[in-house]
PDB file of N, CA, C and O in Angstrom:
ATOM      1  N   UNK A   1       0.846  -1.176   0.000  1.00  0.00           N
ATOM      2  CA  UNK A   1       0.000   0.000   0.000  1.00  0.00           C
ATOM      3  C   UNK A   1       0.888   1.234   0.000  1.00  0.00           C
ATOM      4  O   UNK A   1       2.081   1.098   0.270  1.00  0.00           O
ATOM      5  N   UNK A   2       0.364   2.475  -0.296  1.00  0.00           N
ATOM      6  CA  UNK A   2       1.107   3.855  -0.532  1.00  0.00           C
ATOM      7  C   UNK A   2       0.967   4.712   0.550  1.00  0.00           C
ATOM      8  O   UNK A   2       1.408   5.861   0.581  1.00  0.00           O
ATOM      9  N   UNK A   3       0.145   3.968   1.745  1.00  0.00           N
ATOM     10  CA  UNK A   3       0.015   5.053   2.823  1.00  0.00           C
ATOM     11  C   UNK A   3       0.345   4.175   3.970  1.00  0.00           C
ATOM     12  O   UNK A   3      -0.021   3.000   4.004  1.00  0.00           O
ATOM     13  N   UNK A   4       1.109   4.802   5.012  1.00  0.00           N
ATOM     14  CA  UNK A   4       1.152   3.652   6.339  1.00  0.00           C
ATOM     15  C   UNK A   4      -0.451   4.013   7.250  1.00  0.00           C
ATOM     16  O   UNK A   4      -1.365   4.837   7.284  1.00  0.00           O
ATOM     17  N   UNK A   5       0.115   2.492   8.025  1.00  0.00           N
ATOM     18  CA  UNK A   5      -1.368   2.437   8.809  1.00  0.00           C
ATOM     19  C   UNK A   5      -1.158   2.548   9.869  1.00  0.00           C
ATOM     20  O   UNK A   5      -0.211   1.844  10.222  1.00  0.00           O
ATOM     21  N   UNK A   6      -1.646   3.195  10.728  1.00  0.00           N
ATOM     22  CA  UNK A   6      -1.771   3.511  12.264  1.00  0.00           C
ATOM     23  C   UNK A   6      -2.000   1.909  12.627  1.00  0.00           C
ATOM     24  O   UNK A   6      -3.094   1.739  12.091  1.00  0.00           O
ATOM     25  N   UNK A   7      -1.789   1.154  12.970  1.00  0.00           N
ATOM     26  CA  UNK A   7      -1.922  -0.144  13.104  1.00  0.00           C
ATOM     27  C   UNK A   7      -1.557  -0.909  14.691  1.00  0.00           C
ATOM     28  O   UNK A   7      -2.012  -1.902  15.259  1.00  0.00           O
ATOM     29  N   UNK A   8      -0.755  -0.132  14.962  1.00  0.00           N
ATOM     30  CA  UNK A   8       0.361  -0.596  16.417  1.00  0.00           C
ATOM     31  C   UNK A   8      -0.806  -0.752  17.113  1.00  0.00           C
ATOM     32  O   UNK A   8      -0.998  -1.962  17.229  1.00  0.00           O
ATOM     33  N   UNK A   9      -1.855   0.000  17.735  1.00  0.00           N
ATOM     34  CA  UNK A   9      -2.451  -0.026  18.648  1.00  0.00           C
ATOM     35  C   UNK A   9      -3.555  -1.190  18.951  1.00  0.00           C
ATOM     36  O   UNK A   9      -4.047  -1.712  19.951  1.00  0.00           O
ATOM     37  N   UNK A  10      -3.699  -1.337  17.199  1.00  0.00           N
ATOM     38  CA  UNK A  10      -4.584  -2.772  17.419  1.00  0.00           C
ATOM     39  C   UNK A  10      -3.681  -3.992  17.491  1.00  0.00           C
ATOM     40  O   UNK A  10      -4.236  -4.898  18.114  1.00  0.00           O
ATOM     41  N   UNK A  11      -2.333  -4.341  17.006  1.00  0.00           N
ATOM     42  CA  UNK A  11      -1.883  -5.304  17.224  1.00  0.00           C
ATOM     43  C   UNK A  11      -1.386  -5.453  18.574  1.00  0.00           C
ATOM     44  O   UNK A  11      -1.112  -6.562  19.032  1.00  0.00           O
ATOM     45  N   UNK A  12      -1.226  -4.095  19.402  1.00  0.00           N
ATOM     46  CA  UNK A  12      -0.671  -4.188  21.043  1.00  0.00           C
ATOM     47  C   UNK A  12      -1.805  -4.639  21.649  1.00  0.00           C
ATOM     48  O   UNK A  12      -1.683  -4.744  22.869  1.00  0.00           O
ATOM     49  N   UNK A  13      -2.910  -4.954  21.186  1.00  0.00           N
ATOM     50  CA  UNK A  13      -4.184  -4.766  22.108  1.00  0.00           C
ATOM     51  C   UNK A  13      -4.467  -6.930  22.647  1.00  0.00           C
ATOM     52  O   UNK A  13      -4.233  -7.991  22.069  1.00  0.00           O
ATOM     53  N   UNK A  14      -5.052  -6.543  23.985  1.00  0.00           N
ATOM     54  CA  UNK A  14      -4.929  -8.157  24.164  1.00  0.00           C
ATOM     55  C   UNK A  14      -5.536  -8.895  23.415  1.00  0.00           C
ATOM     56  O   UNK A  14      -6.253  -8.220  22.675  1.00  0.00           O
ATOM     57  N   UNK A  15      -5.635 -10.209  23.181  1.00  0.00           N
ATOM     58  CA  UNK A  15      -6.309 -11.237  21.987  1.00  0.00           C
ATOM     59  C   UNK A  15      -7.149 -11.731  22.849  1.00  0.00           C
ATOM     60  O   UNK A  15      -7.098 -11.539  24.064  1.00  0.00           O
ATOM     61  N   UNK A  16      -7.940 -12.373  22.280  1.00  0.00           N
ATOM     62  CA  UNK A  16      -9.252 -12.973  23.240  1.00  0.00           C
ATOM     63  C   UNK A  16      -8.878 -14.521  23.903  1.00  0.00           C
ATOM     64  O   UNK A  16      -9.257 -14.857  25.025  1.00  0.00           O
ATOM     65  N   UNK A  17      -8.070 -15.389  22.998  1.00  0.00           N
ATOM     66  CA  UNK A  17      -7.294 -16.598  23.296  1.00  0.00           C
ATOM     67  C   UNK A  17      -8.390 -17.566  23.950  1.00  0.00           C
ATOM     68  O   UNK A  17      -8.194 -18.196  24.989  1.00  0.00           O
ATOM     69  N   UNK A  18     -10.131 -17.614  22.843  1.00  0.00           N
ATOM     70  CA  UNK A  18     -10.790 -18.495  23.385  1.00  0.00           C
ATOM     71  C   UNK A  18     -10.529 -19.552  22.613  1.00  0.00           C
ATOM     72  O   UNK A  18     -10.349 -19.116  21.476  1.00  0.00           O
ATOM     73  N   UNK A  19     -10.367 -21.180  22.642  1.00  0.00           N
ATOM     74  CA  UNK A  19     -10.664 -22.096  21.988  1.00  0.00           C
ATOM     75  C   UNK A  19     -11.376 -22.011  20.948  1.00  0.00           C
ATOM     76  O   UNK A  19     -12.520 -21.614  21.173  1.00  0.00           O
ATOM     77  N   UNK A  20     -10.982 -22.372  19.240  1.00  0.00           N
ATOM     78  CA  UNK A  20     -11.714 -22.473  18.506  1.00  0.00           C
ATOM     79  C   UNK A  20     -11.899 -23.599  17.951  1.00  0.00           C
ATOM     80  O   UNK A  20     -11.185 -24.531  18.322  1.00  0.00           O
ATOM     81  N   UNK A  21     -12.951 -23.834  16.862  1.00  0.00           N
ATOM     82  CA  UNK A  21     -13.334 -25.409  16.647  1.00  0.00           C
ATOM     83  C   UNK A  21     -12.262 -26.335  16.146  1.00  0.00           C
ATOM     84  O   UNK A  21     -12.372 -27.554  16.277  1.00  0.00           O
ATOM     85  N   UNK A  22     -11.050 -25.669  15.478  1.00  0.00           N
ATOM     86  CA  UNK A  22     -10.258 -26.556  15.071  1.00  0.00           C
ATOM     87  C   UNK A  22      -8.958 -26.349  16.262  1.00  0.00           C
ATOM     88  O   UNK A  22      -7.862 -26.867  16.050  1.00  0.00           O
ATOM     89  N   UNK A  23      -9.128 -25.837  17.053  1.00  0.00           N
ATOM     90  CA  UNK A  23      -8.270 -26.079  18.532  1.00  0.00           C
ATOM     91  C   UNK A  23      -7.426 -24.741  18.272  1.00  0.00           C
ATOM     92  O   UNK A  23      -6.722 -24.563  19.266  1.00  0.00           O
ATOM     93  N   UNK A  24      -7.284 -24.044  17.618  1.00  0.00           N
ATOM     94  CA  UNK A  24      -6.183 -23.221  17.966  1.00  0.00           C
ATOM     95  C   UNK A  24      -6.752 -21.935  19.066  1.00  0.00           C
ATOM     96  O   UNK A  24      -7.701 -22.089  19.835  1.00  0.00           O
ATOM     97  N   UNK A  25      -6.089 -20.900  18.958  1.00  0.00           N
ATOM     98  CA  UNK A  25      -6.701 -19.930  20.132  1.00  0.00           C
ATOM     99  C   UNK A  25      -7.131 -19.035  19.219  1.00  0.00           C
ATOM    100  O   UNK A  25      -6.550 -18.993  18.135  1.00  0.00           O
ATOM    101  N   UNK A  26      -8.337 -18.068  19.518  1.00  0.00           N
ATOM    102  CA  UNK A  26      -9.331 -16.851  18.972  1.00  0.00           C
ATOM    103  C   UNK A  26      -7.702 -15.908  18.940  1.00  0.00           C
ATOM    104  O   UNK A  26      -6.842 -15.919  19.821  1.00  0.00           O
ATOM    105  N   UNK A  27      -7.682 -15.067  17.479  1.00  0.00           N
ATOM    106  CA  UNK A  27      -6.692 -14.312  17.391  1.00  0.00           C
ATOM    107  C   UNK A  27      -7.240 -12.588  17.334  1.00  0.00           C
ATOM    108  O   UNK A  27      -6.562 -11.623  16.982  1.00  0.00           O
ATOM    109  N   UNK A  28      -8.693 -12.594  17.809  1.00  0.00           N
ATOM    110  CA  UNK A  28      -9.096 -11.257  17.829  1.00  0.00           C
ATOM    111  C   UNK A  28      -8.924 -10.564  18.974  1.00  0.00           C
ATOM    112  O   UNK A  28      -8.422 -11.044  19.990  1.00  0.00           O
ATOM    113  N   UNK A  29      -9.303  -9.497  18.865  1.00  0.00           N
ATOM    114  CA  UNK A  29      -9.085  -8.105  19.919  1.00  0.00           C
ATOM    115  C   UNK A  29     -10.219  -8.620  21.119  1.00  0.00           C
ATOM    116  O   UNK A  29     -11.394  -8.958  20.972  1.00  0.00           O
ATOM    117  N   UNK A  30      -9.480  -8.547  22.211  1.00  0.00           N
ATOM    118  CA  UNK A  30     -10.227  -8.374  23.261  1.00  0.00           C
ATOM    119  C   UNK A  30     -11.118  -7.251  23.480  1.00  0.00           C
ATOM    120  O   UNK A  30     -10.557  -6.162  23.351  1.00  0.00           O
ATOM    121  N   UNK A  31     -12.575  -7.203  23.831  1.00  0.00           N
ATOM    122  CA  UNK A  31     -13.184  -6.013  24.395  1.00  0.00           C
ATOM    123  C   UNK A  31     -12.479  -4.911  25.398  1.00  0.00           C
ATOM    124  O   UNK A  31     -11.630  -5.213  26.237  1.00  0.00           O
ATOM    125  N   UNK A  32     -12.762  -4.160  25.266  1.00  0.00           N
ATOM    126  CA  UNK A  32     -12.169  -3.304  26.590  1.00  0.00           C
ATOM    127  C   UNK A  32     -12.502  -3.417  27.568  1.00  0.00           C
ATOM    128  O   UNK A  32     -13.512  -2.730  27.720  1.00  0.00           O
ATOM    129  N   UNK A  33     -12.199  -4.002  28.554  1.00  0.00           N
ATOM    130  CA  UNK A  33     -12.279  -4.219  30.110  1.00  0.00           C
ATOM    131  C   UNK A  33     -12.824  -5.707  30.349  1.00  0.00           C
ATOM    132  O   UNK A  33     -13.399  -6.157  31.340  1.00  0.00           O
ATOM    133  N   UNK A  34     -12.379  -6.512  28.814  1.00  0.00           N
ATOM    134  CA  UNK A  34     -12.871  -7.884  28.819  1.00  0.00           C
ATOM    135  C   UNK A  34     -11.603  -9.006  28.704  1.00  0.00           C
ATOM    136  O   UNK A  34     -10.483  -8.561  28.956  1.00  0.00           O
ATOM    137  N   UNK A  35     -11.675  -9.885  28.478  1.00  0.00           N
ATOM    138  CA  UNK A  35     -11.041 -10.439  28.514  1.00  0.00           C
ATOM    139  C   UNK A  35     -11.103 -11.648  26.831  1.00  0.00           C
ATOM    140  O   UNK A  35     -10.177 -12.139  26.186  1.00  0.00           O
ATOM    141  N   UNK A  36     -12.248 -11.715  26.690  1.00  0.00           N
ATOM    142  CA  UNK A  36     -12.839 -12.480  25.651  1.00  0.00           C
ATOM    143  C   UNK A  36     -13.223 -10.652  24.183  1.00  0.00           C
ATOM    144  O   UNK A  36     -13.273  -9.440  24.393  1.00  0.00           O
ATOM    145  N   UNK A  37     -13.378 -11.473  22.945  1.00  0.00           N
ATOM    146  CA  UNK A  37     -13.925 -10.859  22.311  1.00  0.00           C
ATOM    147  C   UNK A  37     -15.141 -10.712  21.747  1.00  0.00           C
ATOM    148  O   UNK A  37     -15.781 -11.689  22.139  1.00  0.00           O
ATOM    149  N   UNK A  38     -15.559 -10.310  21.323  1.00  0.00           N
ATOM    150  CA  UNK A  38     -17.115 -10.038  20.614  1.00  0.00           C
ATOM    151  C   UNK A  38     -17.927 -10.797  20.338  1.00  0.00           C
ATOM    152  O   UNK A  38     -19.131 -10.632  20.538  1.00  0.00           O
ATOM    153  N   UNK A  39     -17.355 -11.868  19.774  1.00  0.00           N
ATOM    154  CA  UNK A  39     -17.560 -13.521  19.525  1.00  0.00           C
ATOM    155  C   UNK A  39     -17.904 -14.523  20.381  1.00  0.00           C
ATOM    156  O   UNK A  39     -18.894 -15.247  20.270  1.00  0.00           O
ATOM    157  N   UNK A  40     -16.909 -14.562  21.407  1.00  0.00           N
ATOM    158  CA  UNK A  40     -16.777 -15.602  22.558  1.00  0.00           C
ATOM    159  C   UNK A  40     -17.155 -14.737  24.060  1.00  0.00           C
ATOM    160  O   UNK A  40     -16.655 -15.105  25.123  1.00  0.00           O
ATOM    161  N   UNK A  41     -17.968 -13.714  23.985  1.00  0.00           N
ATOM    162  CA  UNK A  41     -18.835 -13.648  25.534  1.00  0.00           C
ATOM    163  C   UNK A  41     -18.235 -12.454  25.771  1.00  0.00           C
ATOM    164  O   UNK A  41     -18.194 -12.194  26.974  1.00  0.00           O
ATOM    165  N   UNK A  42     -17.666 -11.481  24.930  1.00  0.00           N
ATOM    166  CA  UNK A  42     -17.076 -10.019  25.657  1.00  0.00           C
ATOM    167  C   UNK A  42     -18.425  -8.999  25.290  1.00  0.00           C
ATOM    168  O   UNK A  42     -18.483  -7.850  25.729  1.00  0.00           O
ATOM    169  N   UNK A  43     -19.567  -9.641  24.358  1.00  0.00           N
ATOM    170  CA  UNK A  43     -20.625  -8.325  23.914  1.00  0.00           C
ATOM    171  C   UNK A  43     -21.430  -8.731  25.108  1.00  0.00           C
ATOM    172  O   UNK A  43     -21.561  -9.896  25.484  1.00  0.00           O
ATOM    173  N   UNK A  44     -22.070  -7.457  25.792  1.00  0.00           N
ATOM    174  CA  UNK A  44     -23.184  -7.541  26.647  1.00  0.00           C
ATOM    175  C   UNK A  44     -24.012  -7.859  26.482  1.00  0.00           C
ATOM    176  O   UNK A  44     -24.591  -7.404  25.495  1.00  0.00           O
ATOM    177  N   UNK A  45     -24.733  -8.938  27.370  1.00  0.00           N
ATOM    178  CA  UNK A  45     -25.805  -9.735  27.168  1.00  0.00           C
ATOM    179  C   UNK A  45     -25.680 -11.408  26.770  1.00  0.00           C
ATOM    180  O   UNK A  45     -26.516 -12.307  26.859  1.00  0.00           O
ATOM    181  N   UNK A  46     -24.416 -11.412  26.347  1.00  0.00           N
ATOM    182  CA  UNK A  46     -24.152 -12.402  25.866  1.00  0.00           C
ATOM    183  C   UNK A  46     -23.474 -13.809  26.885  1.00  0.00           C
ATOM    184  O   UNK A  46     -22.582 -13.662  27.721  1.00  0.00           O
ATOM    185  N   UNK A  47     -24.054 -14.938  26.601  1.00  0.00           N
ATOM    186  CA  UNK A  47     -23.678 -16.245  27.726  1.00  0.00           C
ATOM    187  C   UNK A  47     -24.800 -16.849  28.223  1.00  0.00           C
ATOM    188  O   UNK A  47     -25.746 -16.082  28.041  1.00  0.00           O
ATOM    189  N   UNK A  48     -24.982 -17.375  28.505  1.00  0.00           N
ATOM    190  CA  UNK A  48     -26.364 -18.109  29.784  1.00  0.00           C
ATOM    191  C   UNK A  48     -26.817 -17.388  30.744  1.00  0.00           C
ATOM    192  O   UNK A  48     -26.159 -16.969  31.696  1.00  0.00           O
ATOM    193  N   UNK A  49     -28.363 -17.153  30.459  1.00  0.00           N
ATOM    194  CA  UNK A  49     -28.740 -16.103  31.843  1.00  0.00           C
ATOM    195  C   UNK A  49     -28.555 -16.940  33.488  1.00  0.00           C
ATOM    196  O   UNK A  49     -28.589 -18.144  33.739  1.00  0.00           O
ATOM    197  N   UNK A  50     -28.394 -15.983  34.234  1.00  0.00           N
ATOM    198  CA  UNK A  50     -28.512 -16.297  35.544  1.00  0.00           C
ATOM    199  C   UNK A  50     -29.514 -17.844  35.927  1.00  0.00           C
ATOM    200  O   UNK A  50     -30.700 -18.104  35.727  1.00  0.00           O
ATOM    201  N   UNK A  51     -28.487 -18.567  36.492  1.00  0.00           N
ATOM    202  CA  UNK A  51     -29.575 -19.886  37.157  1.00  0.00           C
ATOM    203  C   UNK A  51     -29.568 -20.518  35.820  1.00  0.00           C
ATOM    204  O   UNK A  51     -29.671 -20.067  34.680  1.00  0.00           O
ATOM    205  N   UNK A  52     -29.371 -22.029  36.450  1.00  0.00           N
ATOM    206  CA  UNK A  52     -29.978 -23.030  35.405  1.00  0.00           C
ATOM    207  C   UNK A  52     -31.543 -23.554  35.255  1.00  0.00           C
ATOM    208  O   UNK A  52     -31.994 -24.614  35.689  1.00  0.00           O
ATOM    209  N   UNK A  53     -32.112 -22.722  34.662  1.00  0.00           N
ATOM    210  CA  UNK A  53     -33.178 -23.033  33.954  1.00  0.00           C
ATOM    211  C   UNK A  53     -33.874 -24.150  33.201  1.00  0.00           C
ATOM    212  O   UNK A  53     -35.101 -24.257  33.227  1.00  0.00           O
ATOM    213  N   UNK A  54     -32.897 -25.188  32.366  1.00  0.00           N
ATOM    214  CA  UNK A  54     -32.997 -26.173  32.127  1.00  0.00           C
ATOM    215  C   UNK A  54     -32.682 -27.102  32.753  1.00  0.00           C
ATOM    216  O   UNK A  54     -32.647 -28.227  32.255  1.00  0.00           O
ATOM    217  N   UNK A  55     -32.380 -26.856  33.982  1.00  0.00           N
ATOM    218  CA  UNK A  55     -32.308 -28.429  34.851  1.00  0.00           C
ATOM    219  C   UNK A  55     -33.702 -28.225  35.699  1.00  0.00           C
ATOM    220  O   UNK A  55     -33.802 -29.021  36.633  1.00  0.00           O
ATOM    221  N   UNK A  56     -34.376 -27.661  35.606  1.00  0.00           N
ATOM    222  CA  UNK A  56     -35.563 -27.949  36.272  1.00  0.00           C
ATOM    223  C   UNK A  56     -36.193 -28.587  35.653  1.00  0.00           C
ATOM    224  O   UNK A  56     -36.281 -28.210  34.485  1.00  0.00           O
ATOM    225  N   UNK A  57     -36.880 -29.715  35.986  1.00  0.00           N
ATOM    226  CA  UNK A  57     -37.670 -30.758  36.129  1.00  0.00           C
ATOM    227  C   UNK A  57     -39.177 -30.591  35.628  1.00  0.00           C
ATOM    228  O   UNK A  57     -39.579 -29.856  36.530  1.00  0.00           O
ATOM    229  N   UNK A  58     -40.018 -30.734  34.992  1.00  0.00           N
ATOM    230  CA  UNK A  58     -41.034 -30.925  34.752  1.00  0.00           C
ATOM    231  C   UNK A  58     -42.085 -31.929  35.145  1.00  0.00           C
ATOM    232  O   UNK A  58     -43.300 -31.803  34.992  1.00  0.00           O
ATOM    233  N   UNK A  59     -41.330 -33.112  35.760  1.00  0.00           N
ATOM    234  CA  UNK A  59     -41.807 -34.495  35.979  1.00  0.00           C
ATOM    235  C   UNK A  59     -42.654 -34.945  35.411  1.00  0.00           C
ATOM    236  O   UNK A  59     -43.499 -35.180  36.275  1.00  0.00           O
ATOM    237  N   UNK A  60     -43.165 -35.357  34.140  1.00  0.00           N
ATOM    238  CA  UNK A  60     -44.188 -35.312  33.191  1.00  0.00           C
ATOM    239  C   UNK A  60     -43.616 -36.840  33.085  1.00  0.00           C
ATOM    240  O   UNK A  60     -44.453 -37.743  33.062  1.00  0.00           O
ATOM    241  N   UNK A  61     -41.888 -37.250  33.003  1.00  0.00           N
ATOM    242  CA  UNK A  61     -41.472 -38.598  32.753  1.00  0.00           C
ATOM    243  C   UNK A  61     -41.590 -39.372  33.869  1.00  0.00           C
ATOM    244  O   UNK A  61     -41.565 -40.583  33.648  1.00  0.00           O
ATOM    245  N   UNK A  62     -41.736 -38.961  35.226  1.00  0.00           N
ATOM    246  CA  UNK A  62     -42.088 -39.346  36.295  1.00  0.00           C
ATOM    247  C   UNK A  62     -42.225 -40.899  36.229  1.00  0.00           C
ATOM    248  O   UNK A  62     -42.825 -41.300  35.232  1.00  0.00           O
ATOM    249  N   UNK A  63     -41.800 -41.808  37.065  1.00  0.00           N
ATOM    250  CA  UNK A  63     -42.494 -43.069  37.312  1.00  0.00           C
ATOM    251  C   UNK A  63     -44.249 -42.972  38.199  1.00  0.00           C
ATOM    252  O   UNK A  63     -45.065 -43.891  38.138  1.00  0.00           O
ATOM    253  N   UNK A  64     -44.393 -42.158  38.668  1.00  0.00           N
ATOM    254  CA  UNK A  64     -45.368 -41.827  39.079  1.00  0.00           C
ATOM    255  C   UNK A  64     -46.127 -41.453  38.392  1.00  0.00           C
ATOM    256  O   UNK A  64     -47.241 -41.977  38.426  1.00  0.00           O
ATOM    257  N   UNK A  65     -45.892 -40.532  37.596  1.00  0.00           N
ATOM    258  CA  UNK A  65     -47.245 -39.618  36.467  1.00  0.00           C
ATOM    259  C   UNK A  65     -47.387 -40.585  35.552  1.00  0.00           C
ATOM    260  O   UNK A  65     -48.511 -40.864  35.136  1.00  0.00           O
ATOM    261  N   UNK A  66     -46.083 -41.345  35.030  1.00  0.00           N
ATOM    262  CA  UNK A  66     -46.589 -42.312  33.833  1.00  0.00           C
ATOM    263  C   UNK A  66     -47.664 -43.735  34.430  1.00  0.00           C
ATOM    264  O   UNK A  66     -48.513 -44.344  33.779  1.00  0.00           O
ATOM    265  N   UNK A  67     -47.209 -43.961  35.977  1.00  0.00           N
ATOM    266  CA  UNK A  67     -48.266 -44.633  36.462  1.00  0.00           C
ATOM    267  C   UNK A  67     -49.613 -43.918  36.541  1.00  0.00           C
ATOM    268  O   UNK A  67     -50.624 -44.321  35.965  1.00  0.00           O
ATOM    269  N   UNK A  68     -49.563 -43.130  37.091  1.00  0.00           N
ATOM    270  CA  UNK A  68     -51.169 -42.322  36.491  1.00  0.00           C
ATOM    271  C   UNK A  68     -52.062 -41.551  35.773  1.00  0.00           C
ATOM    272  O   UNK A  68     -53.211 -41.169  35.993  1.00  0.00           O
ATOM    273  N   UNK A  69     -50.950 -41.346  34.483  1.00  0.00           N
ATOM    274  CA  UNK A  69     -51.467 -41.434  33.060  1.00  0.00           C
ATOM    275  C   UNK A  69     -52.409 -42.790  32.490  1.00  0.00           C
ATOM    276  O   UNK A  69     -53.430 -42.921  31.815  1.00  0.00           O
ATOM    277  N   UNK A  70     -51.357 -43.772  33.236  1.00  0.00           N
ATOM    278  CA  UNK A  70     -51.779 -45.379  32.900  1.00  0.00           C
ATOM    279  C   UNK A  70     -53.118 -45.735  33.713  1.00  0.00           C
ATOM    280  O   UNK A  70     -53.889 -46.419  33.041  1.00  0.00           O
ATOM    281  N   UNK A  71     -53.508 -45.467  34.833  1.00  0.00           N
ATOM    282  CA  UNK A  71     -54.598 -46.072  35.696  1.00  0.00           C
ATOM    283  C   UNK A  71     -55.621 -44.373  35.337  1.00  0.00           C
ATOM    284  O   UNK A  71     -56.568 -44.340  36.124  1.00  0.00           O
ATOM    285  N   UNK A  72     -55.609 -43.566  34.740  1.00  0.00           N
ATOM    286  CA  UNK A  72     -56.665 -42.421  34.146  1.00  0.00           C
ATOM    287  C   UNK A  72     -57.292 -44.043  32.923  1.00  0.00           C
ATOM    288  O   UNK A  72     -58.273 -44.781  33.006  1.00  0.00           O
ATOM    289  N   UNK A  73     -56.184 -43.979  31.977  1.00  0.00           N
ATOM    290  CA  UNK A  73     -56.132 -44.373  30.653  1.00  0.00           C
ATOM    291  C   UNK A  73     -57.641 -45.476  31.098  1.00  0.00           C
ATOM    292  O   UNK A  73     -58.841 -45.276  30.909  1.00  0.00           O
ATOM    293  N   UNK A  74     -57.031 -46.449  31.635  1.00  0.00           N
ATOM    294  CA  UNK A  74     -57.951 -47.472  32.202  1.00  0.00           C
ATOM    295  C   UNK A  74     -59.325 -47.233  32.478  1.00  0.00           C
ATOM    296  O   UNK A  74     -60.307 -47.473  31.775  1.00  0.00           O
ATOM    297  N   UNK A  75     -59.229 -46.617  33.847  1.00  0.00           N
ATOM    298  CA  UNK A  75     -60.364 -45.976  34.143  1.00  0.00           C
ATOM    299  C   UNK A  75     -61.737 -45.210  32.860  1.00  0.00           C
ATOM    300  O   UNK A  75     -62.963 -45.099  32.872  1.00  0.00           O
ATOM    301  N   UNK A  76     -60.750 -44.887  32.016  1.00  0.00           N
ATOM    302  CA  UNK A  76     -61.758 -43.968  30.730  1.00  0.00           C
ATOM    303  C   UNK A  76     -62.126 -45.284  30.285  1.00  0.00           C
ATOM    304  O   UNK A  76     -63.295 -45.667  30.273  1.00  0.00           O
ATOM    305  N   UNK A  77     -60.906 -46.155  29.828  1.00  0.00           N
ATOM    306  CA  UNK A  77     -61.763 -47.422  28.802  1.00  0.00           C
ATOM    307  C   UNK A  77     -63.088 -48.303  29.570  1.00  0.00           C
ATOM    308  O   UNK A  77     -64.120 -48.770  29.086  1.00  0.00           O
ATOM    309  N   UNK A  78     -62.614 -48.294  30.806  1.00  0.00           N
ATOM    310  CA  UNK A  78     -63.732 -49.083  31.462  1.00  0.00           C
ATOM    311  C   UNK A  78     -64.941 -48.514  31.960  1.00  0.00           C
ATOM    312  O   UNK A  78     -65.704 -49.128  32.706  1.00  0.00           O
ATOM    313  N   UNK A  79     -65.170 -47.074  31.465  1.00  0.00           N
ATOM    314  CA  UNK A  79     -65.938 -45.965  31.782  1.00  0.00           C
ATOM    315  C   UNK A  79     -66.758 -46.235  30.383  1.00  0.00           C
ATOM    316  O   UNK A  79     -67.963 -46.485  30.383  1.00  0.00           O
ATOM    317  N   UNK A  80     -65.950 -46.154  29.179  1.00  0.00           N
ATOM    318  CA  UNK A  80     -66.610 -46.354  27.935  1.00  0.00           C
ATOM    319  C   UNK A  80     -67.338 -47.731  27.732  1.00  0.00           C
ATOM    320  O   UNK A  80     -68.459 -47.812  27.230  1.00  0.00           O
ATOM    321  N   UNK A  81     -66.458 -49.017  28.250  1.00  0.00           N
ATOM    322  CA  UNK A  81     -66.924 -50.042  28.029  1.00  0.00           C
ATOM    323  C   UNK A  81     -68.047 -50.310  28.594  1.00  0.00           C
ATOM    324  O   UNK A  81     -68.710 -51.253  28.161  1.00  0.00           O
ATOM    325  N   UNK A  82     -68.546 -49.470  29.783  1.00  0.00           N
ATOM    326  CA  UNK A  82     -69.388 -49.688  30.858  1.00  0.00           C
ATOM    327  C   UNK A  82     -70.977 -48.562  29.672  1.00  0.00           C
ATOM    328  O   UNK A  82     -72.110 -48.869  29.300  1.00  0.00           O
ATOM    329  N   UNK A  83     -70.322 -47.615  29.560  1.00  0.00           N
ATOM    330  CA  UNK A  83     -71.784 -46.990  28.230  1.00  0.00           C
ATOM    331  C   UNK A  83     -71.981 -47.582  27.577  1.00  0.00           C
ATOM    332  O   UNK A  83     -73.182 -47.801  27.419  1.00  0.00           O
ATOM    333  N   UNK A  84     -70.939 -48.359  26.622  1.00  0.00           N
ATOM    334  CA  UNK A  84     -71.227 -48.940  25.376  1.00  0.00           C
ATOM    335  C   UNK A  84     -72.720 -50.466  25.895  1.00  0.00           C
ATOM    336  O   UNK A  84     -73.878 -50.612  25.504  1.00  0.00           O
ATOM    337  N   UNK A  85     -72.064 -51.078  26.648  1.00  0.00           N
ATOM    338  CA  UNK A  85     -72.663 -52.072  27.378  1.00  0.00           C
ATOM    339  C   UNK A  85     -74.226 -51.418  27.924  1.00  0.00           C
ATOM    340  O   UNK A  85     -75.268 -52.066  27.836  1.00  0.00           O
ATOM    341  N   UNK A  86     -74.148 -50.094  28.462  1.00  0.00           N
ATOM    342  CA  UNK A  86     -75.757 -49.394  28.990  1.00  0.00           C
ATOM    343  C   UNK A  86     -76.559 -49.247  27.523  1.00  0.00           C
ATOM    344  O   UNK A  86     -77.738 -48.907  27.422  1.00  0.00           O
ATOM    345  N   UNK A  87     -76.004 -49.451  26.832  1.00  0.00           N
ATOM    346  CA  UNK A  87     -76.803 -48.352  25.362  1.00  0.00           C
ATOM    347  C   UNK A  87     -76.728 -49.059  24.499  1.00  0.00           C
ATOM    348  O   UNK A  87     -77.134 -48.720  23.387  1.00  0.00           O
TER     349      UNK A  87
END
């Protein structure tokens, strides 16, 4: 090129040095007052909110609920079988 580049300041600046998919380290600019870059968790907002959220339980797979999904189930057929038989 025909003009120099002010350049020093971004190559002095820290690297983010997160793991990337083919193993080497992230070679970008760290955020300011971060440690990571833009990419890997230095933009705000960015990461897993507070608390694990997905380890709470729903119990829907329950050994219990699937037992009384199963004895409802019953109960209806022998509820129906019992009309069909009145009518």
């Amino acid at each position: 090129m025909s003009h120099a580049r002010n350049t020093g300041p971004m190559q002095a600046s820290p690297r983010c040095g997160a793991q990337t998919r083919n193993g080497e380290t992230c070679r970008a600019p760290a955020l300011r007052g971060r440690t990571r870059c833009r990419m890997h968790g230095g933009a705000a907002g960015s990461g897993a909110p507070f608390g694990n959220n997905n380890a709470v339980k729903h119990g829907f797979f329950t050994s219990e609920a699937i037992d009384e999904r199963k004895f409802v189930r019953a109960v209806l057929s022998e509820a129906e079988a019992l009309l069909r038989d009145l009518s």
